[in-house]
Every structure is written in C-alpha cells, then in structure tokens.
PyMOL Python script that loads the backbone (N, CA, C, O; Angstrom):
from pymol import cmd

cmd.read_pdbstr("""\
ATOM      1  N   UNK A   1     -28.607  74.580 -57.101  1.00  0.00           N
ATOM      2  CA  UNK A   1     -29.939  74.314 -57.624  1.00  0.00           C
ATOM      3  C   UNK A   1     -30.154  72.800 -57.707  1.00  0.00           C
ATOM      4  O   UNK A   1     -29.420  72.102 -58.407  1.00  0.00           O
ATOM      5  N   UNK A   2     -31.222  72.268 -56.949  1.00  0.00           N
ATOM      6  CA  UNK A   2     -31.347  71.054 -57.105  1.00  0.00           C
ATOM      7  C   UNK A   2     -31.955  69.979 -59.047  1.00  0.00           C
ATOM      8  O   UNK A   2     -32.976  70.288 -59.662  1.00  0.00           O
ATOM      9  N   UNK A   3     -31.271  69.190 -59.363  1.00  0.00           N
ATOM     10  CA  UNK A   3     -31.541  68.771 -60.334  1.00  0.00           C
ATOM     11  C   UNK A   3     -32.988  68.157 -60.560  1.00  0.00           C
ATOM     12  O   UNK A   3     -33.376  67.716 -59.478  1.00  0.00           O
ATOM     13  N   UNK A   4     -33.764  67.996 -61.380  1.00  0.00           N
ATOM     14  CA  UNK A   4     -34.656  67.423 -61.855  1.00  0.00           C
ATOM     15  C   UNK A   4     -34.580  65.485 -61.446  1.00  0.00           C
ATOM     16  O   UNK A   4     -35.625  64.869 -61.234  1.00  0.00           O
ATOM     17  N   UNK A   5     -33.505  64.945 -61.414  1.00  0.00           N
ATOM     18  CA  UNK A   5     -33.437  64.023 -61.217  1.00  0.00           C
ATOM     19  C   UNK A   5     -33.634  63.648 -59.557  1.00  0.00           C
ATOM     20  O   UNK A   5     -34.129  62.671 -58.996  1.00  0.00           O
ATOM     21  N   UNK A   6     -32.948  65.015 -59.003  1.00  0.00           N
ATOM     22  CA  UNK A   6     -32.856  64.638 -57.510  1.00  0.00           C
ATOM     23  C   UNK A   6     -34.521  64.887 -56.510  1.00  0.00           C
ATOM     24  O   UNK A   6     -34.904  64.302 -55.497  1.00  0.00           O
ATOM     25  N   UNK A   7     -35.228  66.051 -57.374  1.00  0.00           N
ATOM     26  CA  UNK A   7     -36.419  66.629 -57.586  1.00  0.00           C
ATOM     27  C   UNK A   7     -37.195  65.303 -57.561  1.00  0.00           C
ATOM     28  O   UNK A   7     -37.867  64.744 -56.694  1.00  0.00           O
ATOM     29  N   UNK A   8     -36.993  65.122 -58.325  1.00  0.00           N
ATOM     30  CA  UNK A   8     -38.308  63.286 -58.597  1.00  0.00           C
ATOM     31  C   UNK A   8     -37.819  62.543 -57.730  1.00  0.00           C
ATOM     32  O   UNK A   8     -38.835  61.976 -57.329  1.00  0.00           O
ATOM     33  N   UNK A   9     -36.670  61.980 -56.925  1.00  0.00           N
ATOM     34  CA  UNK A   9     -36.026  61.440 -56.193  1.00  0.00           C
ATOM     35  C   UNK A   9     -36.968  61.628 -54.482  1.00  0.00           C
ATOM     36  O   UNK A   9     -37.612  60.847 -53.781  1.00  0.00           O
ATOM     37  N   UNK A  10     -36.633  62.922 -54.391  1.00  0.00           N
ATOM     38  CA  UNK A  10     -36.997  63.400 -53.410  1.00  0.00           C
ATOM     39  C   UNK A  10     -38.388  63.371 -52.866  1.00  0.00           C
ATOM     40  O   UNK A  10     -38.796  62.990 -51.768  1.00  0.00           O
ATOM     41  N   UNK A  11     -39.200  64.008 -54.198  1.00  0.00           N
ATOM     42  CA  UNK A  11     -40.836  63.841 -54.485  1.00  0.00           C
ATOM     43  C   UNK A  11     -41.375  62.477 -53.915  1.00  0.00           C
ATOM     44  O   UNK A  11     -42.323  62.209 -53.177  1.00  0.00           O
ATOM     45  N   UNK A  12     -40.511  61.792 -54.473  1.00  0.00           N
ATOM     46  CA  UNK A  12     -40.947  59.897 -54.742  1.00  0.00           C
ATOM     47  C   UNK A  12     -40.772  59.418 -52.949  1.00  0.00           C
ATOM     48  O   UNK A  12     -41.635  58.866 -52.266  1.00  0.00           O
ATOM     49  N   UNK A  13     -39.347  59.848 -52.507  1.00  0.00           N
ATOM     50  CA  UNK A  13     -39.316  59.862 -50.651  1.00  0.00           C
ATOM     51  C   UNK A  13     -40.615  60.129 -50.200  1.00  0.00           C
ATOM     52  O   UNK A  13     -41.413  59.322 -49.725  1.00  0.00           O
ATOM     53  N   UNK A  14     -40.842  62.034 -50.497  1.00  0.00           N
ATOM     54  CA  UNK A  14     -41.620  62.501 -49.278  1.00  0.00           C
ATOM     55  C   UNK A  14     -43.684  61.823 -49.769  1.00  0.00           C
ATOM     56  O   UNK A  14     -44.749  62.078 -49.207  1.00  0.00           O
ATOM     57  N   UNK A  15     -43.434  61.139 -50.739  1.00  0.00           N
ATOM     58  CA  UNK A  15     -44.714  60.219 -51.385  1.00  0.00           C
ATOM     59  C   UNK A  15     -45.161  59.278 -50.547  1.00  0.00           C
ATOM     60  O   UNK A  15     -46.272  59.025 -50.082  1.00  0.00           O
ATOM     61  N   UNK A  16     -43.786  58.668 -50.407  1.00  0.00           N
ATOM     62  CA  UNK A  16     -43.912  57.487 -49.631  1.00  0.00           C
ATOM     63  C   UNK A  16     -43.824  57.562 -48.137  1.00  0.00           C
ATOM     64  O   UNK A  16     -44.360  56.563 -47.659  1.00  0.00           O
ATOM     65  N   UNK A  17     -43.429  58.234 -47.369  1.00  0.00           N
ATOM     66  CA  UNK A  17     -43.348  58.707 -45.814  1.00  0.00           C
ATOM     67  C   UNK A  17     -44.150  59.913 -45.277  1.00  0.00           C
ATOM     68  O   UNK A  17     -43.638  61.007 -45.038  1.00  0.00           O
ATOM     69  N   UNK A  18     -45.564  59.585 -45.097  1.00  0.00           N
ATOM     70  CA  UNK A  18     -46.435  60.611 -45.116  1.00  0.00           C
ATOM     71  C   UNK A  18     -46.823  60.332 -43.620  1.00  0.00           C
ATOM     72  O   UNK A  18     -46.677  61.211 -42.770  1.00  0.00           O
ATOM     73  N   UNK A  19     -47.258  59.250 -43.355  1.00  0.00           N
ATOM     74  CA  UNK A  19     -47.923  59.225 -41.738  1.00  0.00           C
ATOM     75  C   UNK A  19     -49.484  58.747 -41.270  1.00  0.00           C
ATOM     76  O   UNK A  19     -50.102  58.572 -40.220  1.00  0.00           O
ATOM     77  N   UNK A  20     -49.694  58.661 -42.576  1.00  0.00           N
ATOM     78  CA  UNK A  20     -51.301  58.011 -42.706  1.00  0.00           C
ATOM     79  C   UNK A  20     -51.280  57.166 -43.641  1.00  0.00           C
ATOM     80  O   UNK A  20     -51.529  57.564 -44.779  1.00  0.00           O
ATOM     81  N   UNK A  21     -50.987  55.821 -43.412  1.00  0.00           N
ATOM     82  CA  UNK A  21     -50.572  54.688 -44.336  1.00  0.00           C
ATOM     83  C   UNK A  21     -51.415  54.857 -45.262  1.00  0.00           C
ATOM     84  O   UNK A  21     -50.870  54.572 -46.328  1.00  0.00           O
ATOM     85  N   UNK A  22     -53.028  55.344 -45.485  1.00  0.00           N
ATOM     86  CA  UNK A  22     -53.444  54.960 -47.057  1.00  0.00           C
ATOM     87  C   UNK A  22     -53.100  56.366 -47.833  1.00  0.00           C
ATOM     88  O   UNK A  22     -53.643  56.638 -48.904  1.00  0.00           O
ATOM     89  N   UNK A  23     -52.202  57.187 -47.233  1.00  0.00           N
ATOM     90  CA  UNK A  23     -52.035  58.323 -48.077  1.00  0.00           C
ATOM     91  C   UNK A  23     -50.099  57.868 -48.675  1.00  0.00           C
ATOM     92  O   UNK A  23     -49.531  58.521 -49.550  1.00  0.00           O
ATOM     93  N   UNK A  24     -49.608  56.962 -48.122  1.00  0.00           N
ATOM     94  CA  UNK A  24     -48.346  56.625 -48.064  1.00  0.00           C
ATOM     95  C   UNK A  24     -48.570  55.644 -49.393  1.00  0.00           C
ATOM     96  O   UNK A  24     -47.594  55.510 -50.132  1.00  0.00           O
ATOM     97  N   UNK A  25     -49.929  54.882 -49.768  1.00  0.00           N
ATOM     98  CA  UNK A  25     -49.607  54.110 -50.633  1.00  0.00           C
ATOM     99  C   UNK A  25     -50.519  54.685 -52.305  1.00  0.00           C
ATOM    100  O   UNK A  25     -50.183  54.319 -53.431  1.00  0.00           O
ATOM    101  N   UNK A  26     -51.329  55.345 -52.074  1.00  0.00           N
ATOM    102  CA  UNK A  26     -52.266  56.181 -52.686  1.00  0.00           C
ATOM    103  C   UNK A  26     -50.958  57.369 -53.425  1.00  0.00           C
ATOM    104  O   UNK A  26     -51.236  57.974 -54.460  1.00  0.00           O
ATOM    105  N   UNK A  27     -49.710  57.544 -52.798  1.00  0.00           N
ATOM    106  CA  UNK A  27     -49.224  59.624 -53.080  1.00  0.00           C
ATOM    107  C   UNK A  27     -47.920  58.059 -53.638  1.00  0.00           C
ATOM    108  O   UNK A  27     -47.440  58.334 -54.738  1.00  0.00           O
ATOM    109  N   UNK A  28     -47.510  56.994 -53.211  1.00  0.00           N
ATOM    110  CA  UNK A  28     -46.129  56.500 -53.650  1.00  0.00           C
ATOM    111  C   UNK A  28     -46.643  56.090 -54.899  1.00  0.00           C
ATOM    112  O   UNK A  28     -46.055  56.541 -55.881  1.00  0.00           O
ATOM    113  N   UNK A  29     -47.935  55.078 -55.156  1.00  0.00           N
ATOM    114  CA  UNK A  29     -47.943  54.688 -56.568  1.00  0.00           C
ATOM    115  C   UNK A  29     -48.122  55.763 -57.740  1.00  0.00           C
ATOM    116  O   UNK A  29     -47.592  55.670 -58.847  1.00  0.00           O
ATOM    117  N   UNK A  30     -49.004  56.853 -57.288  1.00  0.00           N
ATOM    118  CA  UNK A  30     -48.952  58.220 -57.827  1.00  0.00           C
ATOM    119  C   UNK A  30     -47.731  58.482 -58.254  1.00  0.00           C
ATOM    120  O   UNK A  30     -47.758  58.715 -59.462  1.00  0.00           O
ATOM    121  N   UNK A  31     -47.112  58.520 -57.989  1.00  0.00           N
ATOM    122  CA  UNK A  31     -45.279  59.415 -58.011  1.00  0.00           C
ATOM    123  C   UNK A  31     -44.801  58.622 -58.763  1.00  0.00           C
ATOM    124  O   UNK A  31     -44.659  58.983 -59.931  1.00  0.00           O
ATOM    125  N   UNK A  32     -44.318  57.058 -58.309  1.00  0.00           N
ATOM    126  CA  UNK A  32     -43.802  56.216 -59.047  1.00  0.00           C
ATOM    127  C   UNK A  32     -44.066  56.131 -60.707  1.00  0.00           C
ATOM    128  O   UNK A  32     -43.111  55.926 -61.456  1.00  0.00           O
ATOM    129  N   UNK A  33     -45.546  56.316 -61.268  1.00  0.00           N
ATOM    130  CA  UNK A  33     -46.276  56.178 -62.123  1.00  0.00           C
ATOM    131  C   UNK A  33     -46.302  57.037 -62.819  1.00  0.00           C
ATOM    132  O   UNK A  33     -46.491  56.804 -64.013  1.00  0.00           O
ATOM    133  N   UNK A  34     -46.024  59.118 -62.113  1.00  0.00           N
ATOM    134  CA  UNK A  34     -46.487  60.441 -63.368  1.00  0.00           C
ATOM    135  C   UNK A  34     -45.129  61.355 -62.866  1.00  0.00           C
ATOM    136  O   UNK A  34     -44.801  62.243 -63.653  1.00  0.00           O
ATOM    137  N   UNK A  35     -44.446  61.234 -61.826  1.00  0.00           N
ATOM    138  CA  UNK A  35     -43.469  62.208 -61.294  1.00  0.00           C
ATOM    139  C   UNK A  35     -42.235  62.437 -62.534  1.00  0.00           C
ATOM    140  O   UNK A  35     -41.670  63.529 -62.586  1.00  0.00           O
ATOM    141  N   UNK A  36     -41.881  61.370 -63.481  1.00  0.00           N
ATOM    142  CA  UNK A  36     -41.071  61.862 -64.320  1.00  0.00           C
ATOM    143  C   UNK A  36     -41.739  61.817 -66.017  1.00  0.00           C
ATOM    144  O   UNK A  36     -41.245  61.750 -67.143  1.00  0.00           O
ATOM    145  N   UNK A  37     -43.043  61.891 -65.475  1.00  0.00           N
ATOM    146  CA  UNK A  37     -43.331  62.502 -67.083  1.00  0.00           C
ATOM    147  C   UNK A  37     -43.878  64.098 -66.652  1.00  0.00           C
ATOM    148  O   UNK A  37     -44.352  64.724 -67.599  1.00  0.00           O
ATOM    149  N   UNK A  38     -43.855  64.824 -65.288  1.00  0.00           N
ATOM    150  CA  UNK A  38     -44.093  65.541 -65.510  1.00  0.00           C
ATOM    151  C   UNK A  38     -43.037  66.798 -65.717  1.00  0.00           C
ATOM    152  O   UNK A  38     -41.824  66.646 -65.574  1.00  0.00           O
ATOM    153  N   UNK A  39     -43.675  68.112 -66.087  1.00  0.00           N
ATOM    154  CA  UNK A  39     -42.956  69.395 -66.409  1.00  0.00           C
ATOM    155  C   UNK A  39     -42.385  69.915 -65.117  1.00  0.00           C
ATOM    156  O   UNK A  39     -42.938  69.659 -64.047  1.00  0.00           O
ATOM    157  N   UNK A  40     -41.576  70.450 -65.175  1.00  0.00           N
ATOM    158  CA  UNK A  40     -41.157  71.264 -63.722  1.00  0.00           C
ATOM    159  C   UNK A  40     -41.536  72.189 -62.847  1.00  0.00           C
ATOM    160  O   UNK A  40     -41.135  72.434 -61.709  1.00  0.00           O
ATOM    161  N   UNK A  41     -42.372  72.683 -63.523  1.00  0.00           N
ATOM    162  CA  UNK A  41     -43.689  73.341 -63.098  1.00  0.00           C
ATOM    163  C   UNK A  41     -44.827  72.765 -62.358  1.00  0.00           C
ATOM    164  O   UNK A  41     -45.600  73.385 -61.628  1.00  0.00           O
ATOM    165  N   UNK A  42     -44.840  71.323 -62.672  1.00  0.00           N
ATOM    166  CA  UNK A  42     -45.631  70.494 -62.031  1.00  0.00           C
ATOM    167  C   UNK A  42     -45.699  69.824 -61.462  1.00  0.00           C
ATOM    168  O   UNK A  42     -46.711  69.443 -60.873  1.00  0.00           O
ATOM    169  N   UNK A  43     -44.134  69.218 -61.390  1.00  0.00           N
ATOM    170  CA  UNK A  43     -43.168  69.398 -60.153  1.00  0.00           C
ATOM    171  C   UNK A  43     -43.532  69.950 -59.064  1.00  0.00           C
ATOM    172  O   UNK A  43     -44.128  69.475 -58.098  1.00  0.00           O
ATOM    173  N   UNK A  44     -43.119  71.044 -59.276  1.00  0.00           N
ATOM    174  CA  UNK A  44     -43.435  72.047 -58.497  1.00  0.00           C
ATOM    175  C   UNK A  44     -44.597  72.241 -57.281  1.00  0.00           C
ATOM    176  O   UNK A  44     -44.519  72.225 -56.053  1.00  0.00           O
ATOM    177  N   UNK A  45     -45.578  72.410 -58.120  1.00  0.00           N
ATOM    178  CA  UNK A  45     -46.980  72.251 -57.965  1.00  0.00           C
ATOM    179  C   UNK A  45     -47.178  71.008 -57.393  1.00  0.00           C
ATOM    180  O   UNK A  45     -48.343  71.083 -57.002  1.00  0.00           O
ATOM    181  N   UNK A  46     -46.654  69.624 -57.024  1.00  0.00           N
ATOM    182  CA  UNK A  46     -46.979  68.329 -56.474  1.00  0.00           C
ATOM    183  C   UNK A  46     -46.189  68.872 -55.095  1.00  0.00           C
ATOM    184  O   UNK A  46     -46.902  69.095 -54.116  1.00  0.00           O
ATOM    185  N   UNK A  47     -44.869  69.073 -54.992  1.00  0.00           N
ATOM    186  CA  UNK A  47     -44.214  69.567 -54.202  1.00  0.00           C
ATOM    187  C   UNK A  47     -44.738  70.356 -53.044  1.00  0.00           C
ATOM    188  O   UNK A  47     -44.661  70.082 -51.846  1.00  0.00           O
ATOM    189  N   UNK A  48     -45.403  71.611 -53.757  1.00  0.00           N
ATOM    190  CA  UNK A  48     -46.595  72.630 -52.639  1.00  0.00           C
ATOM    191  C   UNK A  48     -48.048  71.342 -51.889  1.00  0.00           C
ATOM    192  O   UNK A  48     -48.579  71.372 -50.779  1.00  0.00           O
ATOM    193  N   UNK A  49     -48.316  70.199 -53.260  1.00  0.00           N
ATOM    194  CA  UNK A  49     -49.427  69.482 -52.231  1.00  0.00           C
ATOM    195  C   UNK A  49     -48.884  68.844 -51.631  1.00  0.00           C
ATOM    196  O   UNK A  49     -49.773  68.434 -50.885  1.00  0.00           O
ATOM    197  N   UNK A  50     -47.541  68.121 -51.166  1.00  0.00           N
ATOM    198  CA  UNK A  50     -47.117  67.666 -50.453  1.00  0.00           C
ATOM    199  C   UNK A  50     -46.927  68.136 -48.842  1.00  0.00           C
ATOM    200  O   UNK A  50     -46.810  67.394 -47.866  1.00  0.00           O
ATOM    201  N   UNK A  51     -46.936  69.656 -48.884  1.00  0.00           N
ATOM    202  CA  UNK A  51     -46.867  70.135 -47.852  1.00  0.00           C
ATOM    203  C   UNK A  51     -47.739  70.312 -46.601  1.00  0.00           C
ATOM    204  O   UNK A  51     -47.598  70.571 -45.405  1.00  0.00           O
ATOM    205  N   UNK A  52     -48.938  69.979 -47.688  1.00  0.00           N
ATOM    206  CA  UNK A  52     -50.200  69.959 -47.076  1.00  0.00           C
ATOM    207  C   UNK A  52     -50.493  69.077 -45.541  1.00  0.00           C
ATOM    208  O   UNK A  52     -49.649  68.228 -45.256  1.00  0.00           O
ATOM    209  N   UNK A  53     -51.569  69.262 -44.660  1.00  0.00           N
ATOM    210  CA  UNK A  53     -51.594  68.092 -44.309  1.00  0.00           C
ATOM    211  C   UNK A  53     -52.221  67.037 -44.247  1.00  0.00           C
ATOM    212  O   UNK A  53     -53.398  67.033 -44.606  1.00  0.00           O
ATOM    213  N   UNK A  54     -51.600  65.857 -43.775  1.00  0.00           N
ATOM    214  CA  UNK A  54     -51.966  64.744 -44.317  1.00  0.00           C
ATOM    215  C   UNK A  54     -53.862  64.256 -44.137  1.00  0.00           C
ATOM    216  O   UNK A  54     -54.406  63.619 -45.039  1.00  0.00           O
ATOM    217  N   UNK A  55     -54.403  64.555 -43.245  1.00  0.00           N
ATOM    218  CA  UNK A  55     -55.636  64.520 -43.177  1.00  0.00           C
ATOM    219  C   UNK A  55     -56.556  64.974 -43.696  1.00  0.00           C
ATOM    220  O   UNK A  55     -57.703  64.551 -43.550  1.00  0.00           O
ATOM    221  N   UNK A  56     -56.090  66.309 -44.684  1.00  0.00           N
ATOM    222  CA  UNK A  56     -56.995  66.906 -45.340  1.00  0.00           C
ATOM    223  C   UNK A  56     -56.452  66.605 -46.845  1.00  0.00           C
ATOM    224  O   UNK A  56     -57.099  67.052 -47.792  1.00  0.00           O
ATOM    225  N   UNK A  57     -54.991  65.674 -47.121  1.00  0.00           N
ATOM    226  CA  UNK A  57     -55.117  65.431 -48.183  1.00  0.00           C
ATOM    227  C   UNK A  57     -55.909  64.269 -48.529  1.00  0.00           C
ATOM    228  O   UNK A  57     -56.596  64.185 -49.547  1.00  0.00           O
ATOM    229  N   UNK A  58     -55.775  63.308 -47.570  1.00  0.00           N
ATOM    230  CA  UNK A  58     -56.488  62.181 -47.565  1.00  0.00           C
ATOM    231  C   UNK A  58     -58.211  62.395 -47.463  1.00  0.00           C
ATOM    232  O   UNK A  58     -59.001  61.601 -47.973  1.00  0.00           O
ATOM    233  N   UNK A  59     -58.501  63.271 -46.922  1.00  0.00           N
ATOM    234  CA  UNK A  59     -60.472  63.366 -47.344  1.00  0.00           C
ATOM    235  C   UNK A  59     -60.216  64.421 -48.535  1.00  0.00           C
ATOM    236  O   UNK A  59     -61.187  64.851 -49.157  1.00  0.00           O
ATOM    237  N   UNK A  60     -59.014  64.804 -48.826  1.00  0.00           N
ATOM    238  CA  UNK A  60     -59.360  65.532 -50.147  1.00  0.00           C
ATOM    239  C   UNK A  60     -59.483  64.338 -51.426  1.00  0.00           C
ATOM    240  O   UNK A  60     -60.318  64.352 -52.331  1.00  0.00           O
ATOM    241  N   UNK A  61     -58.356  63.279 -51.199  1.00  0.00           N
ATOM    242  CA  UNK A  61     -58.354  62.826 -52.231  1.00  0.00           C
ATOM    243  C   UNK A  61     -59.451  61.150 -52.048  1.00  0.00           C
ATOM    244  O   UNK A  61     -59.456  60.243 -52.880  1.00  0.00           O
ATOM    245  N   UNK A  62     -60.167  61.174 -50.895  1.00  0.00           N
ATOM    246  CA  UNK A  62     -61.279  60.315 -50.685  1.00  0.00           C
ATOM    247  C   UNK A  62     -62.685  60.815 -51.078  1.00  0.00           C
ATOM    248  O   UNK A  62     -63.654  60.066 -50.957  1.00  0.00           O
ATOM    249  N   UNK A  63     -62.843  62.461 -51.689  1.00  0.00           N
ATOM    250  CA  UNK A  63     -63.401  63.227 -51.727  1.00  0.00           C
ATOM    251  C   UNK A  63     -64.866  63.277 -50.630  1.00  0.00           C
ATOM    252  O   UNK A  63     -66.041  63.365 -50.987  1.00  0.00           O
ATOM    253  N   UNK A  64     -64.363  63.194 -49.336  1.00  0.00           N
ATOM    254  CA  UNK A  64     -64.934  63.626 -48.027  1.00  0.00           C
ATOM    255  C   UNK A  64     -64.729  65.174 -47.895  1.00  0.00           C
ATOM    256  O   UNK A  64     -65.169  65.704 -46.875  1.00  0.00           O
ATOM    257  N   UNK A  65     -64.225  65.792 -48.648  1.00  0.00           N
ATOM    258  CA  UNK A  65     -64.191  67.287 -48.180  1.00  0.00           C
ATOM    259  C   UNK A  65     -63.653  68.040 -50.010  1.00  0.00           C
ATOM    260  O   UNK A  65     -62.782  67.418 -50.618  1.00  0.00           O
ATOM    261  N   UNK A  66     -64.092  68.962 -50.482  1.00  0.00           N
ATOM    262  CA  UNK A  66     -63.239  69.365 -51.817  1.00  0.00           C
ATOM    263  C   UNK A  66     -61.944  69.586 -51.318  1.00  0.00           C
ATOM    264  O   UNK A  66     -61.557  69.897 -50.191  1.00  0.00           O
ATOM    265  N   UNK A  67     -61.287  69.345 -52.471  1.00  0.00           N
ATOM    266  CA  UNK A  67     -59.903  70.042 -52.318  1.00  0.00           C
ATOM    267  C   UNK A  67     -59.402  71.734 -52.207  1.00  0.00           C
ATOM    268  O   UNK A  67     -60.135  72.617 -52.651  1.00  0.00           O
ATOM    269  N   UNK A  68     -58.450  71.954 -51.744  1.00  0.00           N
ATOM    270  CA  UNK A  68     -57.998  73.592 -51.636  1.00  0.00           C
ATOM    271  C   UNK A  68     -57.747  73.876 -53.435  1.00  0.00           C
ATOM    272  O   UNK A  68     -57.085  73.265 -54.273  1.00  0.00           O
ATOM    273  N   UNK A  69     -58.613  75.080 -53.504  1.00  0.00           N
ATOM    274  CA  UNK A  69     -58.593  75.447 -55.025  1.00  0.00           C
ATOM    275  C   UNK A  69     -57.672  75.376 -56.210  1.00  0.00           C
ATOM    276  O   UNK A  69     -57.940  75.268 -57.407  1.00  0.00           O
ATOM    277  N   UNK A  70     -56.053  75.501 -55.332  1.00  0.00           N
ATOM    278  CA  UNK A  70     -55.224  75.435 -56.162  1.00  0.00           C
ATOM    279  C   UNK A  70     -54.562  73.857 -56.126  1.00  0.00           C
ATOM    280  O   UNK A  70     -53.577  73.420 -56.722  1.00  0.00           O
ATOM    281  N   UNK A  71     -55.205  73.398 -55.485  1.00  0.00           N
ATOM    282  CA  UNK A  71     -54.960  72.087 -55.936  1.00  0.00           C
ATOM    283  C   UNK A  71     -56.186  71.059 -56.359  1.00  0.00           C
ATOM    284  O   UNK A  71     -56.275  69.926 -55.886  1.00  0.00           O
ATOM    285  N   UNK A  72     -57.144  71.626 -57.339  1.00  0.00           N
ATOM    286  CA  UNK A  72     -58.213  70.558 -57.378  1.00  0.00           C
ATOM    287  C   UNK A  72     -58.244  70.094 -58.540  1.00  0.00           C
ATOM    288  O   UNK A  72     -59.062  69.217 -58.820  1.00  0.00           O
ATOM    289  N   UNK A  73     -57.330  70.598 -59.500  1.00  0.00           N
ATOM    290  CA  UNK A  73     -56.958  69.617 -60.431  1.00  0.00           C
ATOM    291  C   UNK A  73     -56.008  68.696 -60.278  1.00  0.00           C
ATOM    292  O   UNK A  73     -55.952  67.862 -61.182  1.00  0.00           O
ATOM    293  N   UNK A  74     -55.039  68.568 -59.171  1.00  0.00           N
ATOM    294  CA  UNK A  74     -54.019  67.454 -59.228  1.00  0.00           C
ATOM    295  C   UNK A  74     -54.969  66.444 -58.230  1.00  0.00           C
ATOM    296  O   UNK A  74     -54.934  65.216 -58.309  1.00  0.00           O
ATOM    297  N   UNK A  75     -55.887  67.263 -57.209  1.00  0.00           N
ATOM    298  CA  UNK A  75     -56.512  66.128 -56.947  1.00  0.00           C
ATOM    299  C   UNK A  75     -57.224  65.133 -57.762  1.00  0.00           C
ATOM    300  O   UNK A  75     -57.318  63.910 -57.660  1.00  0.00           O
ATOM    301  N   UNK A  76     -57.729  66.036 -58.651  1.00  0.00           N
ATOM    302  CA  UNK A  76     -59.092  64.891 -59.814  1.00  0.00           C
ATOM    303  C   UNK A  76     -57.669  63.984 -60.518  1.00  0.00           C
ATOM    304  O   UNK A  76     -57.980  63.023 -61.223  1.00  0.00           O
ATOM    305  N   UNK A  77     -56.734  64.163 -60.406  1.00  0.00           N
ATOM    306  CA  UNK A  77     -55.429  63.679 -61.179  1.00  0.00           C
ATOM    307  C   UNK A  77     -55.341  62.123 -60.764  1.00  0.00           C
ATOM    308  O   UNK A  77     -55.456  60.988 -61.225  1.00  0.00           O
ATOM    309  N   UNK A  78     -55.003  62.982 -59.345  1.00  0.00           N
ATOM    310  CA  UNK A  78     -54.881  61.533 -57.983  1.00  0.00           C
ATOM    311  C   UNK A  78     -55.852  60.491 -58.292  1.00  0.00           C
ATOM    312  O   UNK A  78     -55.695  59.480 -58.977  1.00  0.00           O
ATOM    313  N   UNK A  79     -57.047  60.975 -57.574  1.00  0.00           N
ATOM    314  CA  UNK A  79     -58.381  60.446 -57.859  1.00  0.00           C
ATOM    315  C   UNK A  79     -58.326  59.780 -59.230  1.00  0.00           C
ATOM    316  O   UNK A  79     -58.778  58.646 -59.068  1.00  0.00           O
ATOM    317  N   UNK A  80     -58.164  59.865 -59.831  1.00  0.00           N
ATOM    318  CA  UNK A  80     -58.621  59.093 -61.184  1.00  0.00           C
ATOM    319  C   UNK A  80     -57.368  57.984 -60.931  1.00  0.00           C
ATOM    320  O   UNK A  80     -57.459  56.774 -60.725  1.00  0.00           O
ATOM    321  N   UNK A  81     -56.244  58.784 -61.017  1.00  0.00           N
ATOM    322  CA  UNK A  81     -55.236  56.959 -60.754  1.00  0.00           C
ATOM    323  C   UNK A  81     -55.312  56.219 -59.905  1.00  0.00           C
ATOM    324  O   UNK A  81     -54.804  55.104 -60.024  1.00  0.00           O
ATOM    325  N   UNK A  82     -56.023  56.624 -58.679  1.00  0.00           N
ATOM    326  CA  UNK A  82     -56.731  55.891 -57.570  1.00  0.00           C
ATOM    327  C   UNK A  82     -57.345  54.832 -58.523  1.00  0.00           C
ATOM    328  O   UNK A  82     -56.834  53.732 -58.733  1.00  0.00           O
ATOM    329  N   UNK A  83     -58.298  55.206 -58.980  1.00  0.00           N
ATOM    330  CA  UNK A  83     -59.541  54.414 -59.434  1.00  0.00           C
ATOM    331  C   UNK A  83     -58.832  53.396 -60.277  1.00  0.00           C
ATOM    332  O   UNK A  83     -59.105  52.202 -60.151  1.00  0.00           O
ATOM    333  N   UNK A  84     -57.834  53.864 -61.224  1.00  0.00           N
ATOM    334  CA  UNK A  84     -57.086  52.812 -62.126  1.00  0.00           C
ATOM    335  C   UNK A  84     -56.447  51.864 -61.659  1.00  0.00           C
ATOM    336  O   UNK A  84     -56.382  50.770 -62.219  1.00  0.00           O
ATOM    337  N   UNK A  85     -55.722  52.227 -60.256  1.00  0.00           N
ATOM    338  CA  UNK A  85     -55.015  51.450 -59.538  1.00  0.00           C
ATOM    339  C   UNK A  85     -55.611  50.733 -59.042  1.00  0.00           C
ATOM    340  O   UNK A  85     -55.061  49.633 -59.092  1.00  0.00           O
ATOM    341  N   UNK A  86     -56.606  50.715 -58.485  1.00  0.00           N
ATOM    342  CA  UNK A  86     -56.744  49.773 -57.123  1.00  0.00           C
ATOM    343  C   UNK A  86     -58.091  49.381 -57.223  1.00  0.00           C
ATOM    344  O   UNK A  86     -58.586  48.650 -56.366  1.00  0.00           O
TER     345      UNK A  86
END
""", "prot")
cmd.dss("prot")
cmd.show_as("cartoon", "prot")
cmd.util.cbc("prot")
cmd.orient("prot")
C-alpha cells in the first residue's frame, strides 16, 4: 500500500509533468501549496483529475468549457488559487 507521504510525492511529480506548460505550472503550484493539507480521500479525488486530459483540464480550469461534474468543485478550488497566485 502506498504511503501518504509517497502519495503527495507522487501527486506533486505527475503536477508538474503534464505536457501543456501552463497546466504544468497552474497543477505544480496547486499541489505544492494544498496536496498535504489534504484528506486522503482528496487525495484521491486530485489523483482521478490528474488522469484527465490535459486540454480539457486546461479550458476546464481557464473556464473555456465547464468542468466534468465530478470534478467541478476541485476545479472552482484550482481556479480560485489561480487567481491568488498569479
């Protein structure tokens, strides 16, 4: 079973090596910033949007297109630390 530590580890990698540089710097400061205050469950749940792909996360989280339902609260998540960040 992979640990929680290796979990955020991993998260924080596949954040940063996405393939569409403004989703590479938009998903790394994200991670860096909420990946270990979150629950494992939500974890989890970042993990499944990661899988996504990258073009529709990026007009998801540019909001050019809504997000897929089960992820449109981690998008408004994104989105808002977008706005804080940058």
């Amino acid at each position: 079973m992979e640990t929680r530590e290796h979990k955020i580890k991993r998260l924080t990698m596949r954040s940063m090596r996405r393939g569409i540089k403004e989703m590479d710097l938009i998903l790394m400061r994200y991670a860096q910033d909420k990946l270990s205050g979150m629950s494992d469950e939500a974890l989890s749940h970042y993990d499944a949007l990661l899988n996504e792909n990258d073009q529709d996360l990026y007009q998801w989280c540019s909001g050019q297109i809504p997000p897929a339902t089960e992820f449109t609260d981690l998008i408004a998540d994104i989105k808002v630390h977008i706005a804080e960040r940058f």
